[in-house]
VEXNUMI-671769 format. One record per residue: residue number from 1; residue in one letter; chain; x, y, z of N, C-alpha, C, O in turn. Coordinates in steps of 0.2 Angstrom, whole numbers. Example, Ala and Ser with C-alpha at 12.3 -4.5 7.8 and 13.67 -1.06 7.14 Angstrom:
% VEXNUMI-671769
SETI/1/a/A/66/-28/39/62/-22/39/66/-16/39/71/-17/42
SETI/2/s/A/64/-11/35/68/-5/36/64/0/39/67/6/40
This chain:
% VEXNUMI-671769
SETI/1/x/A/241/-366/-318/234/-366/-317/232/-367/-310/228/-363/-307
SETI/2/x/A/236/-372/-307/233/-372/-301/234/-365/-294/231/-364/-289
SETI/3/x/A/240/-361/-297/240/-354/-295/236/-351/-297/234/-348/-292
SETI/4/x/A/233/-349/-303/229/-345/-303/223/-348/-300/219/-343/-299
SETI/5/x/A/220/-354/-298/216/-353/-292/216/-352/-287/211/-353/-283
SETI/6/x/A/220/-351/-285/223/-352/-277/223/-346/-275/221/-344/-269
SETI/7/x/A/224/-340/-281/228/-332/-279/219/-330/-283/218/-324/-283
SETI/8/x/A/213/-334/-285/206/-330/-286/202/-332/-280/196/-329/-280
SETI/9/x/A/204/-337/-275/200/-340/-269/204/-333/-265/202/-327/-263
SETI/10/x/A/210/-335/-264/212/-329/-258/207/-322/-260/203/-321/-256
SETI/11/x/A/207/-317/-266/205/-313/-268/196/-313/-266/194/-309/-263
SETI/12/x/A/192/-318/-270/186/-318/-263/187/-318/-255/185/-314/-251
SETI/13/x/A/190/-323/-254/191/-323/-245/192/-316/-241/190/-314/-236
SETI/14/x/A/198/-314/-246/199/-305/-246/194/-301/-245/193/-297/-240
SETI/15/x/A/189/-303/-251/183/-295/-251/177/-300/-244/173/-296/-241
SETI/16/x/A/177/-305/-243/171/-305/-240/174/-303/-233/170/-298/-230
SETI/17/x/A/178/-304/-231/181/-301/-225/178/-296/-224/174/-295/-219
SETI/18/x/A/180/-290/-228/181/-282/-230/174/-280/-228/173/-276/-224
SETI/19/x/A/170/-284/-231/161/-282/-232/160/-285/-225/154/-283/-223
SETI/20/x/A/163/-290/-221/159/-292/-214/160/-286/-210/156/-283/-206
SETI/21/x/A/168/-283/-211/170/-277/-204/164/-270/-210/162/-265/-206
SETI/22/x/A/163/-270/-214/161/-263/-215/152/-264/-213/149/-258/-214
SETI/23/x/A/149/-269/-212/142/-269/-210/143/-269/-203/138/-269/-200
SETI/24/x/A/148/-271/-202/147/-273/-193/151/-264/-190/151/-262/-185
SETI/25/x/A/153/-260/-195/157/-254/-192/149/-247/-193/146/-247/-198
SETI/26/x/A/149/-244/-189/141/-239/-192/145/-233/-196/151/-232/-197
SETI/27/x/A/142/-230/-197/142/-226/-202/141/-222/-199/139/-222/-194
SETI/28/x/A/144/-214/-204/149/-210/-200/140/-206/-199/139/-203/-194
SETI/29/x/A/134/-206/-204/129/-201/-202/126/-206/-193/125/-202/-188
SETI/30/x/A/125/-214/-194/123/-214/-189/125/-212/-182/122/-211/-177
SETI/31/x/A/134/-211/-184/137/-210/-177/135/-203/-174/133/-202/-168
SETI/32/x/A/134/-198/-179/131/-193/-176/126/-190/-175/125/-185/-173
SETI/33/x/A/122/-195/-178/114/-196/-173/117/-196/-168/118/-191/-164
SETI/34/x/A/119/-203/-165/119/-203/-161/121/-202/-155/119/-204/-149
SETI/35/x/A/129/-197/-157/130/-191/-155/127/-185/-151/128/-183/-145
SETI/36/x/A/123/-184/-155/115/-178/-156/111/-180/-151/110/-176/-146
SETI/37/x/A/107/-186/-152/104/-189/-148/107/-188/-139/104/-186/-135
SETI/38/x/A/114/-191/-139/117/-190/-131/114/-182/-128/111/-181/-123
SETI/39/x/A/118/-179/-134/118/-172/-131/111/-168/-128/111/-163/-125
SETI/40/x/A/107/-171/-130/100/-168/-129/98/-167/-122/98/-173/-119
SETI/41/x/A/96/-162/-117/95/-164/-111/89/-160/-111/88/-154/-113
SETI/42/x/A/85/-165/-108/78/-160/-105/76/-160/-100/74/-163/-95
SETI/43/x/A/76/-152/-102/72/-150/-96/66/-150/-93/62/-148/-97
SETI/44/x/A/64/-152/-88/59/-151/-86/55/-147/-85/57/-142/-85
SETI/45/x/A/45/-145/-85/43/-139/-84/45/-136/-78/48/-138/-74
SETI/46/x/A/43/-131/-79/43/-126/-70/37/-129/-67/33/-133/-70
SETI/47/x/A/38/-127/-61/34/-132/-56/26/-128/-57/28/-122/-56
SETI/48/x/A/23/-128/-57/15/-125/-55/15/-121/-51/17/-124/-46
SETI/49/x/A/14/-117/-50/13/-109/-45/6/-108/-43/2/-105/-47
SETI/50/x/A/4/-111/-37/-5/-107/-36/-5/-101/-36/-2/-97/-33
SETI/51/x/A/-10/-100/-40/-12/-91/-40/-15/-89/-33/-17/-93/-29
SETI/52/x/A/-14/-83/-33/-18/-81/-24/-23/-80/-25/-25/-76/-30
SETI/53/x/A/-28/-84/-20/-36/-84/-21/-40/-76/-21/-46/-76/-22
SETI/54/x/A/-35/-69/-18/-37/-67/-17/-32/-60/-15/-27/-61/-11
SETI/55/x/A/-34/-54/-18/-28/-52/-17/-26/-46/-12/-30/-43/-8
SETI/56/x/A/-21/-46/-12/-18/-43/-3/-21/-35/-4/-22/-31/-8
SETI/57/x/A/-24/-35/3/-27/-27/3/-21/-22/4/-16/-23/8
SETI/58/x/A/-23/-17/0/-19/-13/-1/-18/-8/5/-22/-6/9
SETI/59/x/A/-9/-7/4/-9/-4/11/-10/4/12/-9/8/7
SETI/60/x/A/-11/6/16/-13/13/17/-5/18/15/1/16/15
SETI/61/x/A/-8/24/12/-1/29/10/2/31/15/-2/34/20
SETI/62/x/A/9/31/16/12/36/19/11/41/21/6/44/18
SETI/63/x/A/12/45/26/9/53/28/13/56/23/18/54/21
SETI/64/x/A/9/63/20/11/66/14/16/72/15/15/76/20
SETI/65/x/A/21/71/12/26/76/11/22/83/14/16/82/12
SETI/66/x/A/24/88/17/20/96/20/27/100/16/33/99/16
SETI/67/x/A/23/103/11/32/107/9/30/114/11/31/118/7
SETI/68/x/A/28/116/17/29/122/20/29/119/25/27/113/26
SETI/69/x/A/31/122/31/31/122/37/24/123/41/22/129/42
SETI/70/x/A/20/120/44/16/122/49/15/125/56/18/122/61
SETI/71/x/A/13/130/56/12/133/63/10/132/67/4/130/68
SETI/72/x/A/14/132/74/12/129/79/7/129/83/4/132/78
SETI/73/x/A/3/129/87/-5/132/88/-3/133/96/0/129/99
SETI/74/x/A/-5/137/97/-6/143/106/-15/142/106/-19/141/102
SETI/75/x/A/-15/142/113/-21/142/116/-19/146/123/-14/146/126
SETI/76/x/A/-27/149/125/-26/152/129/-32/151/135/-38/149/133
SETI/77/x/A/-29/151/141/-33/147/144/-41/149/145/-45/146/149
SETI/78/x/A/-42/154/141/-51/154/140/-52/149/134/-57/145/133
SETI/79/x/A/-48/149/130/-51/145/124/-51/137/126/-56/133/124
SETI/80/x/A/-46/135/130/-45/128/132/-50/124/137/-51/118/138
SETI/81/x/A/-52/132/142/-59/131/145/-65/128/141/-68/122/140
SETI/82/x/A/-65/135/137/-70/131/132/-72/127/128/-77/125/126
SETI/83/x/A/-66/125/126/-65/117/124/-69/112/129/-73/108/127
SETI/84/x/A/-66/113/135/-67/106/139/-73/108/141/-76/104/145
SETI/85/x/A/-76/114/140/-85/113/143/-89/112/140/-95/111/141
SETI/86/x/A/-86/111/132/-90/111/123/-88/102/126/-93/99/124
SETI/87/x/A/-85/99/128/-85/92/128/-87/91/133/-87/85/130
SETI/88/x/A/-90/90/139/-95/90/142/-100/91/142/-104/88/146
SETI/89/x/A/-102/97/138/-111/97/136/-110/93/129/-116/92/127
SETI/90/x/A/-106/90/126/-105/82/121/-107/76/123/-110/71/120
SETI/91/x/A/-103/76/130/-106/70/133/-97/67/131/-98/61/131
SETI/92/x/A/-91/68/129/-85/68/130/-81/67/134/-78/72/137
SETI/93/x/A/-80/61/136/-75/60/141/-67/63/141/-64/66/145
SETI/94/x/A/-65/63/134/-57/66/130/-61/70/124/-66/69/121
SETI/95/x/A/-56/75/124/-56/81/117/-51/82/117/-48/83/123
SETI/96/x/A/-47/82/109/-41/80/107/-43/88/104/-49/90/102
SETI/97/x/A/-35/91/104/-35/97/97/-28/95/96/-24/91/99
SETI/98/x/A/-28/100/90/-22/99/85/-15/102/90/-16/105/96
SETI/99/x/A/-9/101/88/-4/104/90/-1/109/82/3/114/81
SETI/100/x/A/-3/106/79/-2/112/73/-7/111/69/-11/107/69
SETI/101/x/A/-5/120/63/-12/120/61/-14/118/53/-11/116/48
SETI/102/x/A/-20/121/55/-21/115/45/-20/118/39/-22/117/33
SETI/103/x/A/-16/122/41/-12/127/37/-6/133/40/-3/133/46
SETI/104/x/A/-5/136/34/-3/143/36/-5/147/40/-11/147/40
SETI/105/x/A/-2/152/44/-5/156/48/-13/155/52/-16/159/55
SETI/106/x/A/-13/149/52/-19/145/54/-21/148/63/-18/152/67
SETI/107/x/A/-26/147/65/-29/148/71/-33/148/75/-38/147/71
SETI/108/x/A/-35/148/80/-41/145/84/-47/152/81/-46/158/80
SETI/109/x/A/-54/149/79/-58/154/77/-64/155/81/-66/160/82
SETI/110/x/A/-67/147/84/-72/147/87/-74/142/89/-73/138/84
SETI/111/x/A/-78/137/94/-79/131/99/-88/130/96/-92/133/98
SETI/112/x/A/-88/127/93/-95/124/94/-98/118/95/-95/113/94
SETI/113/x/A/-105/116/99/-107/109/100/-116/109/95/-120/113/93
SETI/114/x/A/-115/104/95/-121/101/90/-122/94/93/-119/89/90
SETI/115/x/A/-126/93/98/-127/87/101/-124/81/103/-127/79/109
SETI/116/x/A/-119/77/101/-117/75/104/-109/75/102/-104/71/104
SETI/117/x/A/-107/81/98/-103/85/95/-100/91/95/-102/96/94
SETI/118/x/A/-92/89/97/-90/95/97/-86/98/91/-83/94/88
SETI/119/x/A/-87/104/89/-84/105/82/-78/112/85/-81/118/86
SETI/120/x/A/-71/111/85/-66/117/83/-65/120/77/-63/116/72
SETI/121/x/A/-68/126/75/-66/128/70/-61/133/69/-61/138/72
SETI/122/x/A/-57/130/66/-51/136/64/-54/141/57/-60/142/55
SETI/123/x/A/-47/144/56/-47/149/47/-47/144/44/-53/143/41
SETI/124/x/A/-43/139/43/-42/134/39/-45/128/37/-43/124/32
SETI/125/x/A/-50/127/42/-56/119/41/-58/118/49/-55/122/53
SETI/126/x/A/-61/114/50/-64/114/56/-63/105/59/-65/101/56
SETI/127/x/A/-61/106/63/-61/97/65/-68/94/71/-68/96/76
SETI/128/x/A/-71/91/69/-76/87/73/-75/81/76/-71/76/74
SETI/129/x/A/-79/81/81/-77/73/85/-81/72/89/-84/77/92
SETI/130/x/A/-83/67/91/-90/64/93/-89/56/95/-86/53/91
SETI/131/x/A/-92/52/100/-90/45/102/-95/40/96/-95/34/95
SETI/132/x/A/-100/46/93/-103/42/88/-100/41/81/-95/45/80
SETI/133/x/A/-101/39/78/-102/39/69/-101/45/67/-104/49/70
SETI/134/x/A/-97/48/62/-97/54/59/-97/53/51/-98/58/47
SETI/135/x/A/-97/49/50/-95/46/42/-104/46/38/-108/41/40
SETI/136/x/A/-105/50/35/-110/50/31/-113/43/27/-110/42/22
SETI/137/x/A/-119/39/28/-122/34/26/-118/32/19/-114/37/17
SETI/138/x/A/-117/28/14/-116/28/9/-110/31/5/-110/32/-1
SETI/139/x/A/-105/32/10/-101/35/8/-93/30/7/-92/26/11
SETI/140/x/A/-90/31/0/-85/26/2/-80/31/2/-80/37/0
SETI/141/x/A/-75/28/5/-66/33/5/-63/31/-2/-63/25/-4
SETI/142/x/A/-58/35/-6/-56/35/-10/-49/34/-11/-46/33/-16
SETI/143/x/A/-48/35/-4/-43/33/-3/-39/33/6/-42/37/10
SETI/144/x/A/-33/28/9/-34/27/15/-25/31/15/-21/31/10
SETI/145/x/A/-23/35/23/-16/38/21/-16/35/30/-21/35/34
SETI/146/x/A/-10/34/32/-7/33/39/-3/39/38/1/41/34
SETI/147/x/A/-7/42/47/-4/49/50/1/47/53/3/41/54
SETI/148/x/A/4/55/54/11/53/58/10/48/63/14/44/63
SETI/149/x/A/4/50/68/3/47/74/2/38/74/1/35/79
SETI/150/x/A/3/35/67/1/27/67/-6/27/65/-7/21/63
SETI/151/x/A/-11/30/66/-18/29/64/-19/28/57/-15/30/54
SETI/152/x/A/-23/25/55/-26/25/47/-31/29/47/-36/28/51
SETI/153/x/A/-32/35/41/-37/39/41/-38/38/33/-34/36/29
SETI/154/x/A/-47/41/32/-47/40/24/-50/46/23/-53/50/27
SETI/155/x/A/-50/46/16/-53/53/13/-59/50/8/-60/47/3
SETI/156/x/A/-63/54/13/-70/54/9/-75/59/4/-77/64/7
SETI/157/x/A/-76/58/0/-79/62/-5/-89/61/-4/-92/56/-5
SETI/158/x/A/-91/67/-1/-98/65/-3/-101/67/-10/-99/70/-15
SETI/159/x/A/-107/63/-8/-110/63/-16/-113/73/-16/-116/77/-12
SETI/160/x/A/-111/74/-24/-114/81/-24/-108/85/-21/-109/90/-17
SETI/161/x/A/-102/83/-21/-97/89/-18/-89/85/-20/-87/79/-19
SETI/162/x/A/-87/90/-24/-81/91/-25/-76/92/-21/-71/91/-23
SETI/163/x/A/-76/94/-13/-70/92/-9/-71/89/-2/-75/89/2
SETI/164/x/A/-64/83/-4/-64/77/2/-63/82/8/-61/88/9
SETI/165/x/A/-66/76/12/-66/78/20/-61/69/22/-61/64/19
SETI/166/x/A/-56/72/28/-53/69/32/-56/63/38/-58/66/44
SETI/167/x/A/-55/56/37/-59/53/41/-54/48/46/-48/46/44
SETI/168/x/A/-55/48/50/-53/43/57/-56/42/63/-61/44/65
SETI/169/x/A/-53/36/65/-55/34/75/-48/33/78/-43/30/76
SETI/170/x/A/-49/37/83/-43/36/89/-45/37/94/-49/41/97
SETI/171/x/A/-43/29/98/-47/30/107/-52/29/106/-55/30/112
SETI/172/x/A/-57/28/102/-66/28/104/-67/34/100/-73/32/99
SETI/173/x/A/-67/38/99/-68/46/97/-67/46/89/-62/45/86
SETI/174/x/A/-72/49/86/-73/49/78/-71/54/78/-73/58/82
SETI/175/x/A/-66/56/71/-65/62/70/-65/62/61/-63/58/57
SETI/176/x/A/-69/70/61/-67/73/52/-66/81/53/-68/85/56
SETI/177/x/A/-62/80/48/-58/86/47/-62/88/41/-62/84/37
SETI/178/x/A/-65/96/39/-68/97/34/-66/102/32/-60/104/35
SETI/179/x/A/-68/105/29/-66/113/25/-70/113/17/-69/109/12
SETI/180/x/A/-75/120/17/-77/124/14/-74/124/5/-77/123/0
SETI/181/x/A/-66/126/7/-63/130/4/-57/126/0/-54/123/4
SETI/182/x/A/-55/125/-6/-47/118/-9/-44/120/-1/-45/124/4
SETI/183/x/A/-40/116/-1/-33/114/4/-30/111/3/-32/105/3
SETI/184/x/A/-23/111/3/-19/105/4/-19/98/9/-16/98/14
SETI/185/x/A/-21/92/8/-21/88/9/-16/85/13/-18/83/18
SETI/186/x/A/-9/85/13/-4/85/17/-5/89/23/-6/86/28
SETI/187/x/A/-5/95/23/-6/100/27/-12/98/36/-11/99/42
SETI/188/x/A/-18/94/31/-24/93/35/-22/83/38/-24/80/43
SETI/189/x/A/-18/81/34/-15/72/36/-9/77/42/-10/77/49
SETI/190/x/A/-6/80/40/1/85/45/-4/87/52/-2/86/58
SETI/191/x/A/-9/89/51/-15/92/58/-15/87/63/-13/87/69
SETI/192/x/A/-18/81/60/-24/78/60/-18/71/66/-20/69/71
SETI/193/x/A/-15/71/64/-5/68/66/-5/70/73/-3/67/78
SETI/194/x/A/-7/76/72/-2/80/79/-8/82/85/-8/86/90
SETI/195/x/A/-12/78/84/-20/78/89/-18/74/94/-16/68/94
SETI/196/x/A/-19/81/99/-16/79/108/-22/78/113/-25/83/113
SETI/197/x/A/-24/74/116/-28/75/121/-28/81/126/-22/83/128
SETI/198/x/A/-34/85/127/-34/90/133/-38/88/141/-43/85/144
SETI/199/x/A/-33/91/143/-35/91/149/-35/99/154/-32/104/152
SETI/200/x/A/-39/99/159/-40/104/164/-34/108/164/-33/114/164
SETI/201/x/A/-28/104/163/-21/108/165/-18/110/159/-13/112/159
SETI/202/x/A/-23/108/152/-18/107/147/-18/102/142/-21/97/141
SETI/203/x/A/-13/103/137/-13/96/133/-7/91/139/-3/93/143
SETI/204/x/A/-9/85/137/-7/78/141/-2/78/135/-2/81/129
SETI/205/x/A/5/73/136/8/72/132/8/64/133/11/60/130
């Protein structure tokens, strides 16, 4: 009798044991919480980026591809005269003309002044230039192109006409290149590039 108590005491002592380690050990969902939980890494947001208060002005076009060649331009010494006497009665300190022309088969036509304005006209468009304003009141350009020569020039549409004219300043001296007649644009940016100062002896280089 007295064994059979002794081997029902050990047999409790046994299970409480048992139940102290399995409350004190976690359990296999908790472990991989908690697992889960380690693994988690956060990221941070991206930092704020100020927007720009104000956006970059847009830069002027390249000079335009000429997919023909242009003609070189000859002058003779009566025409170069009259050049430089048509800038003189302008009140023209420099009169620049093209070194090539504003087209094909292009050529000197004829020298005109209109007050404080000398105007060359070729077959091809006529270029004007004046130490004044040439730019018609109210007119905005539609768009701006850098000539070979580094200048920025724009193209301006008047109101009531369907073809742009060529606009610029070099040195002091307003110039627009116009024409009557379509043209190629390239051809007249390609002109407008190769404008050399003259002088008594000639173009200056």
């Amino acid at each position: 009798m007295k064994h059979q108590k002794l081997f029902i005491v050990i047999t409790l002592a046994a299970a409480l044991l048992a139940g102290c380690q399995d409350a004190e050990r976690p359990s296999p969902s908790a472990t991989a919480e908690a697992t889960a939980t380690e693994s988690i890494e956060v990221t941070p947001p991206p930092a704020a980026t100020a927007e720009p208060t104000q956006a970059a002005a847009a830069e002027p076009e390249p000079p335009a591809a000429v997919d023909v060649e242009l003609p070189e331009l000859t002058y003779t010494e009566e025409q170069t005269t009259e050049i430089l006497n048509a800038a003189g009665l302008a009140g023209l300190e420099q009169v620049y003309i093209p070194v090539l022309g504003l087209g094909t088969d292009d050529y000197l036509d004829r020298i005109e002044v209109q007050d404080d304005t000398v105007r060359i006209v070729f077959i091809r468009g006529a270029i004007s230039q004046s130490k004044h304003e040439l730019k018609p009141a109210g007119t905005a350009p539609s768009r701006s192109v850098r000539l070979s020569s580094g200048v920025t020039a724009e193209w301006i549409r008047q109101d009531g006409s369907s073809v742009e004219f060529l606009y610029f300043e070099q040195d002091g001296v307003h110039f627009a290149i116009t024409s009557a007649k379509p043209f190629a644009p390239g051809e007249y940016e390609a002109a407008a590039g190769s404008l050399q100062p003259l002088k008594s002896s000639g173009l200056t280089q």
